[in-house]
N, C-alpha and C positions, 0 to 999 in steps of 0.2 A: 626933298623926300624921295626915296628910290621906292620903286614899285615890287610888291611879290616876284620872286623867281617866276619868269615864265610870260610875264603881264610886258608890254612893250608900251611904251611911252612914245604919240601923244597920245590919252584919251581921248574919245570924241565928247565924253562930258559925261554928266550924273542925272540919274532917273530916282527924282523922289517921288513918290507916292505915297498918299495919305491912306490908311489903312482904316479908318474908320468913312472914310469918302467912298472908296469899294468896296465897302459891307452895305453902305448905305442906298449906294446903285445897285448891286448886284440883287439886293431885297426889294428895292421900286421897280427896276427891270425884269423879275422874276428869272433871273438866269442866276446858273451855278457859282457861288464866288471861285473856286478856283479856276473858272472858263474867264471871270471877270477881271481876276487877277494877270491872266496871262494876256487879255486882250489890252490890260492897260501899259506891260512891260512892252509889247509889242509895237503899242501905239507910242509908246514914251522912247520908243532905239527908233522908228521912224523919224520921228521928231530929229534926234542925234542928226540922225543918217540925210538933213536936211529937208522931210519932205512934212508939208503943212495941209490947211484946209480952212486956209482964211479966203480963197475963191473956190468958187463951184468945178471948176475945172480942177483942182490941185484939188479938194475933195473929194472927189470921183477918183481921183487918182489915188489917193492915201487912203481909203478904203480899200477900192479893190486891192490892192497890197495887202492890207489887215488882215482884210478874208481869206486869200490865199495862203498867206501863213496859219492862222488859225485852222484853217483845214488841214494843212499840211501837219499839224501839231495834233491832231485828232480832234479839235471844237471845231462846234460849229457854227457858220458864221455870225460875226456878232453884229450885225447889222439887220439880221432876216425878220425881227419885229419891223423892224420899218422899211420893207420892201414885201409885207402881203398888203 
């Protein structure tokens, strides 16, 4: 299969998300779904881009990253219910 003009081959993989899973958080967490939306594409290209949070250390780590993009993207961060 060749790729769209413009798209280079290899991928680093596919980002599915459940669409009724982030309407479902975004409504328990009380945040905006399209803040919730973008904090999940975010957190799902991290993933790609190798980076986890199955230790506390690589958590800390793949966070602060989320956050800084998400800020940089104009949300805010989506972590700040569970750091008051």
């Amino acid at each position: 299969m060749k790729p769209p003009p413009g798209i280079e081959l290899p991928l680093l993989g596919d980002l599915i998300i459940c669409r009724q899973v982030v309407e479902q958080e975004a409504q328990e967490q009380q945040k905006p779904l399209e803040a919730h939306w973008a904090h999940m594409v975010v957190h799902g290209s991290l993933h790609l881009l190798g980076y986890d949070h199955i230790e506390d250390e690589e958590a800390e780590e793949m966070e602060s990253l989320e956050t800084e993009i998400m800020l940089a993207l104009g949300y805010e961060d989506p972590y700040i219910a569970e750091k008051e």
